[in-house]
N, C-alpha and C positions, 0 to 999 in steps of 0.2 A: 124329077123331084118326087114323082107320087113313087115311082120303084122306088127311090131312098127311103119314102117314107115307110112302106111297106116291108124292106130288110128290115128296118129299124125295129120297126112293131113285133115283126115276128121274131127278131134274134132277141131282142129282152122282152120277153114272153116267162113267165114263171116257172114252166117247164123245162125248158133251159137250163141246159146243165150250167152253162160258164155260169148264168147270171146267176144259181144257187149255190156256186162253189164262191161267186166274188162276195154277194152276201154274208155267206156264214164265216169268212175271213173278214169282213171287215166288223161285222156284231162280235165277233172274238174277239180280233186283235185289236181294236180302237175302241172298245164299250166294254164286254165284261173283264177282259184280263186287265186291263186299265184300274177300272173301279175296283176290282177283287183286290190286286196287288199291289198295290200302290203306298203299303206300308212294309210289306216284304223286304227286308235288309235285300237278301239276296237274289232278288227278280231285277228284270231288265225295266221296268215299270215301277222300280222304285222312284220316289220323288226324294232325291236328296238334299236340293235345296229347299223342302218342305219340313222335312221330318230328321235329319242325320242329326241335326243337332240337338234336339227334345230324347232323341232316342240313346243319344251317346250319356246326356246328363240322367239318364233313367237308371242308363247302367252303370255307373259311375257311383253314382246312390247308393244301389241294389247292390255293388260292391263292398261297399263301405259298412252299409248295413249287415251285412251278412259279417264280413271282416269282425267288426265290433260285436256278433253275436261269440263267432268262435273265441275271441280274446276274453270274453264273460266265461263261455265256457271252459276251459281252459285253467284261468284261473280260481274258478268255483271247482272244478275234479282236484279236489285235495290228496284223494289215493288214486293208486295207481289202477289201470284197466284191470277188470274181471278176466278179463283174455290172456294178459300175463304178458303186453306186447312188448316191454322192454325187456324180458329173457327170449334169443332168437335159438331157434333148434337149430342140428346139427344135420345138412344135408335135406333142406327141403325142397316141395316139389317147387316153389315159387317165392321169391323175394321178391319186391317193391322196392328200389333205394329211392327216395327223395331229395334230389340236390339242389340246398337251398345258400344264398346269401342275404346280407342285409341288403335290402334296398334302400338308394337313395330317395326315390317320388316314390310316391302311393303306399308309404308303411303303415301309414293308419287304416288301409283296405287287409292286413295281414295276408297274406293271399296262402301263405305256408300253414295257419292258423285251420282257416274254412280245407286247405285237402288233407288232412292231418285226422279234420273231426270228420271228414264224407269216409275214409280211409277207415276209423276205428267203427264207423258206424256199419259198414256192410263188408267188413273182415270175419264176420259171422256168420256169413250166409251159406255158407257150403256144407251145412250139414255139422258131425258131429266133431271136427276138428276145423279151425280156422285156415281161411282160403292163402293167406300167403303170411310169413315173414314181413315185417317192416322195418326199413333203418330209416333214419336221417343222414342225412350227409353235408353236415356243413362245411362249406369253402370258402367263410367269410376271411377276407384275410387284409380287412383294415385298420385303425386303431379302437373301432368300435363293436362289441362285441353282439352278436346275430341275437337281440332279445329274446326271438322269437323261438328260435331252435334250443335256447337255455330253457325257456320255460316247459318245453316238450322231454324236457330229461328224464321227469318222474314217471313216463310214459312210455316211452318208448327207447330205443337205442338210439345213442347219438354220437355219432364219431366227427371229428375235426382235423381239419387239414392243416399243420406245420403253415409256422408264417413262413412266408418267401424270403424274406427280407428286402434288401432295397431295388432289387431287380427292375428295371422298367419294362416290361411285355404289351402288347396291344392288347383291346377286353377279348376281341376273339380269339385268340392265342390264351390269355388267361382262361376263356369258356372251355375254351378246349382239354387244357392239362385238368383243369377242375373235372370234369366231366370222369374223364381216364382215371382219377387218382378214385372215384368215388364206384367204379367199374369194379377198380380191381380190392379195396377196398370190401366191398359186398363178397366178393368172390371166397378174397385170405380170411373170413368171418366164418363163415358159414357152409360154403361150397353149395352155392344153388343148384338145384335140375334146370331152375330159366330164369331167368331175371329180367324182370318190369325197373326201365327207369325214367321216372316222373322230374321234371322241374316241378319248384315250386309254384307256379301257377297254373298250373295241369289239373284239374279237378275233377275226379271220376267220373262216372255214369253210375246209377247204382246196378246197372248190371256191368259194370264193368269186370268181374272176377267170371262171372259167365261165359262171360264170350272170352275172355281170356283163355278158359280151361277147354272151351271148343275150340279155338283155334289150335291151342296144343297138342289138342288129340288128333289133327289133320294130316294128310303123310308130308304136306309141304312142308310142315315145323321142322321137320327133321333135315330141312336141302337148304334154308334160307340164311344167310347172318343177321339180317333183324328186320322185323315186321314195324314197320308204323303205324300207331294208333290214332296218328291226328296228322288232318290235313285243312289249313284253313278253306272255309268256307267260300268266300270268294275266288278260291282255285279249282272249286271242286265243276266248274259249269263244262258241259260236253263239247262245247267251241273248243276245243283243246288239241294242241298236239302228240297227246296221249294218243295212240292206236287204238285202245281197246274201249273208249268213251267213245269215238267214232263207232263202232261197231254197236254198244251199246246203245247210241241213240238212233242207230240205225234200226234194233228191235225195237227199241220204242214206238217207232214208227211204224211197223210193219205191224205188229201186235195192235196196234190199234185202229189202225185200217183194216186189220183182218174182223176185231168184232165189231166194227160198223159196217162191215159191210153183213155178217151176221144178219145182225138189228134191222138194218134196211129192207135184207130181203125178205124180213118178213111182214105181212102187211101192219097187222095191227101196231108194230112198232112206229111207222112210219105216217105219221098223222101230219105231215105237212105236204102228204104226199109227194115227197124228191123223185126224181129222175134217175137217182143211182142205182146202177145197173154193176153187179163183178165185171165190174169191165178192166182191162189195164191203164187205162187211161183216169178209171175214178179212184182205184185203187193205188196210184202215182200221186194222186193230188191227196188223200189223206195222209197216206207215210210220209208225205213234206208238212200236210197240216199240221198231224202229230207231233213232228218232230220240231215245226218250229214252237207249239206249243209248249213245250218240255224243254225245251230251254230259254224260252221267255217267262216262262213260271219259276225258274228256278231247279236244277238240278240239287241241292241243297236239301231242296223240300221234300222231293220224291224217292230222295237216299233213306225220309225218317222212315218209311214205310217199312223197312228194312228192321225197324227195332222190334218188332215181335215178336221176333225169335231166335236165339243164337245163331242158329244153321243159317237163315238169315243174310246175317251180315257178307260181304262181298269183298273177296280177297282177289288184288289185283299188282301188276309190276308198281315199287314205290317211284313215287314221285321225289322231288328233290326239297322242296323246300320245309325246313323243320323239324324240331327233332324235341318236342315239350313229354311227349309221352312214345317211347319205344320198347317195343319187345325183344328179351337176347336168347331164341331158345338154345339151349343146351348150354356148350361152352363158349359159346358165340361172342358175351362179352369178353373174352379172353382175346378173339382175334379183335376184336372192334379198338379194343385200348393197345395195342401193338399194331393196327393201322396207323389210328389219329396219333399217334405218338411220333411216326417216322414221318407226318406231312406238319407242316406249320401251317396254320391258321391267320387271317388277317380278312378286311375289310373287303367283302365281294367272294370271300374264299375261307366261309366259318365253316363248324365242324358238319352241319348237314350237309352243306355241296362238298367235301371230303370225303364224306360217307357215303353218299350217292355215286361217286367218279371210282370211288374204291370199288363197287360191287359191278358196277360195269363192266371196267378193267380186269381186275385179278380172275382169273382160269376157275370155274367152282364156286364161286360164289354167289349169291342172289339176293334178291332183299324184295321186300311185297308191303302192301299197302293195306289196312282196312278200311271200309267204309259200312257203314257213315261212322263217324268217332265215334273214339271210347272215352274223350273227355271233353272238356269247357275246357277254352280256354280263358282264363277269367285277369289275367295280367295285361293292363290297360297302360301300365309303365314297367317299359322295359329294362335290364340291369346292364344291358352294353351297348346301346345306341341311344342318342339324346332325346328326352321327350319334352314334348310342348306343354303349355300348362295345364288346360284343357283336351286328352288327347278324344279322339275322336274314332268311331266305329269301323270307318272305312279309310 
């Protein structure tokens, strides 16, 4: 018994590697990342039975409010933009189409209203000619006419899709031909160099025309059929069967055991006096700290770090699910509406997983991801799957 007691004494002893590696994980992972994150939508340490619902009615609000600001606005702009946005040039470097319907839920949020007014407000920012072209593209095609896109007439360009007539189609199959008519549309107008195309609850960034024109100047624009600009949030975590997020949190980890270990070796940094030594065994146990740390915090969060600077942002294979804001460089929307055209669309099998199986498949082609977005997405009710009354953030 007195040996036992004496292993004892000596193995949890402060000096002690294990006993300062089991510490500092459980003061991390059970105390500070706990209390720090625990309002964080997208951490593992979110409390959602605490918080999802105060947070969803916040946004929900802030939606509405904002909505109701653009519809003041909107209708207070009695003349038309200083910018001249409803005459489109001939052949420019960049169109925006916006393809909007009415919606059934959430109209009093406008959602077409708030990207409309973010769109005219930093269409200016490039200097001594404006950053893109803008259309509207409405494909409202029920007995009630898209208020929203009639009031934007004196503003901007707004084109309209042919009623169908009594046709019955599924909404993803309708998503889809709307999408195609609004592609080639933008195209027979004006003849883009690229085209940007936004749903209407896609919300810029205001450096979104930045990183835009960074991205085009990259030599991959030139090899890709379309670049996505949005990837929901809750998809974006390193757990993933993405390859290249593996890798990725795989430097995260490495990267950060390299500057602790740094830090350590040198004295003054080390005021708790640790035991860590560049050993392979200490340096095993941070790159797993690290890495479980960065994805218990959120990968989400450490993508915003990214926003400083165009160059920046992080171009990677696309993922599948999504399609609220897309890039077509070149003539790219030309192939993309003569894909989605010859596949049908339906429930489990909408136009993003079309679009994702197309670039896979077909010999030449590719498609890429950016991160972190280039918009909000700020559409809390959706226009082709059923919503609750209350919908909710997660």
């Amino acid at each position: 018994m007195s040996q036992w007691r004496t292993w004892l004494r000596h193995s949890m002893r402060w000096s002690n590697g294990v006993v300062q590696a089991s510490a500092l994980s459980v003061l991390t992972f059970c105390v500070v990342l706990p209390v720090c994150c625990h309002r964080l939508l997208y951490s593992y340490f979110f409390l959602k039975s605490v918080h999802l619902d105060a947070m969803s009615e916040d946004v929900l609000r802030d939606g509405l409010r904002r909505g109701q600001d653009a519809l003041h606005f909107w209708q207070s702009a009695s003349t038309p933009s200083p910018l001249g946005l409803r005459n489109l040039s001939r052949r420019p470097d960049l169109l925006v189409t916006v393809v909007t319907a009415r919606r059934r839920d959430g109209h009093d949020s406008h959602y077409l209203l708030q990207v409309m007014r973010r769109l005219s407000a930093i269409v200016g920012t490039c200097g001594t000619r404006r950053c893109a072209e803008i259309l509207v593209c409405d494909v409202e095609d029920g007995p009630l006419e898209n208020r929203d896109a009639r009031l934007l007439e004196a503003h901007f360009r707004v084109v309209r899709r042919p009623r169908q007539g009594a046709e019955q189609i599924n909404p993803f199959e309708k998503e889809k031909r709307d999408y195609v008519f609004c592609l080639r549309q933008g195209w027979t107008l004006v003849r883009p160099r690229h085209t940007v195309v936004l749903e209407d609850d896609a919300l810029p960034r205001t450096d979104f025309f930045s990183v835009v024109q960074h991205l085009l100047s990259r030599r991959f624009a030139l090899q890709t059929l379309y670049v996505k600009l949005y990837h929901p949030e809750r998809l974006q975590r390193y757990w993933n069967p993405e390859p290249y997020r593996i890798l990725e949190w795989l430097g995260v980890g490495v990267v950060g055991a390299t500057a602790t270990a740094l830090l350590l070796s040198a004295p003054y940094w080390n005021p708790c006096c640790s035991s860590f030594t560049p050993s392979a065994p200490h340096l095993l146990f941070f790159t797993l700290y690290f890495m479980a740390a960065a994805e218990l915090l959120g990968r989400h969060y450490l993508l915003e770090a990214r926003r400083l600077s165009p160059q920046l942002y992080a171009v990677s294979p696309a993922t599948e699910c999504c399609t609220p804001a897309m890039l077509f460089p070149g003539n790219a929307s030309l192939r993309v509406a003569e894909y989605l055209d010859a596949s049908s669309c339906g429930k489990g099998h909408a136009k993003d997983t079309v679009l994702y199986q197309m670039a896979r498949a077909l010999p030449g082609e590719r498609s890429h991801s950016v991160e972190p977005n280039l918009i909000t997405h700020i559409g809390a009710y959706s226009s082709v799957r059923p919503n609750p009354a209350r919908p909710k953030l997660l």
